[in-house]
C-alpha positions in Angstrom: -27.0 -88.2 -7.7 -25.1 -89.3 -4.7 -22.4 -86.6 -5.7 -25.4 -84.1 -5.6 -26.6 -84.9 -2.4 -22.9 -84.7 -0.7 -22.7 -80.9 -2.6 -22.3 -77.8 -0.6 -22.6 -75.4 -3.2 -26.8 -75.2 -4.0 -26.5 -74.7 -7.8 -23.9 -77.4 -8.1 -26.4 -79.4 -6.1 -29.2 -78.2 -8.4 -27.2 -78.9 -11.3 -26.5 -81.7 -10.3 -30.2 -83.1 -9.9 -30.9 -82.0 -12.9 -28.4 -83.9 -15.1 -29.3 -86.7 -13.2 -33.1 -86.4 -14.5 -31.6 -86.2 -18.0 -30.0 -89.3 -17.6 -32.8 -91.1 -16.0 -36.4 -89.3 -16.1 -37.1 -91.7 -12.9 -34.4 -90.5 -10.2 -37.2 -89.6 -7.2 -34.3 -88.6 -5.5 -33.4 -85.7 -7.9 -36.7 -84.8 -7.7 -36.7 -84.6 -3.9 -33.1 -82.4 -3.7 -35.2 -80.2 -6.4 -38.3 -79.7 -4.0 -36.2 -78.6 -1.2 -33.9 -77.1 -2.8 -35.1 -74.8 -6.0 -38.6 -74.6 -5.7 -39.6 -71.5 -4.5 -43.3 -71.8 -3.6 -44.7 -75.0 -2.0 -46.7 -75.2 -5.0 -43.6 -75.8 -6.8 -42.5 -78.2 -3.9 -45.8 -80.4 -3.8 -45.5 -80.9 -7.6 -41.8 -82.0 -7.8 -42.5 -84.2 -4.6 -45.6 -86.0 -6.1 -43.3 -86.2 -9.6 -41.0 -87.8 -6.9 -43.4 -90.0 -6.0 -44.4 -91.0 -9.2 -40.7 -92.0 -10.1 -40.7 -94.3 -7.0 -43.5 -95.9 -7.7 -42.4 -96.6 -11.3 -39.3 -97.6 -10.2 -41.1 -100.0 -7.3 -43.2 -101.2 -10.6 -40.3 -102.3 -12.9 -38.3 -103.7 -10.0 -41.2 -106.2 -8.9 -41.9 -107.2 -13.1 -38.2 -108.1 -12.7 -38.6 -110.2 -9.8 -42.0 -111.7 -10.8 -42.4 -115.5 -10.7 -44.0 -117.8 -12.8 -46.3 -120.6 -11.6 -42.8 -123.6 -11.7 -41.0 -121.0 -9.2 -44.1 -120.0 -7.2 -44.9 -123.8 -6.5 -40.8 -124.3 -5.3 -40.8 -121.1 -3.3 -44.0 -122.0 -1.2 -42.4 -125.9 -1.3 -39.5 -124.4 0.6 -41.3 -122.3 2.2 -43.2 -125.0 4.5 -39.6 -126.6 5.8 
């Protein structure tokens, strides 16, 4: 996505946002390049931005399951937390 971004060329950006949904159906980023770049309404905009948002805030989602803590760590974090 990153290659995307730094693109002059507006189908290679395109193109590249694209494979970058393939690969991960969650890239809000791709989504974003998409809105500004190939929609051609702002009807078309205002859906790929709220897909965008979605995909952030299913990202947001898996990355906090990930950090989550159980009750042993949430008792050691506040424990620390007092010093």
């Amino acid at each position: 996505m990153q290659t995307a971004w730094r693109e002059r060329n507006t189908q290679e950006r395109i193109k590249g946002a694209k494979a970058a949904i393939e690969k991960n159906s969650d890239c809000a980023t791709a989504y974003v390049l998409l809105a500004e770049e190939e929609a051609t309404t702002i009807a078309d905009s205002e859906k790929l931005l709220k897909t965008a948002l979605k995909a952030a805030e299913s990202n947001l989602k898996k990355s906090q399951m990930n950090l989550s803590h159980g009750p042993i760590t949430d008792s050691l974090h506040r424990k620390n937390s007092k010093r």
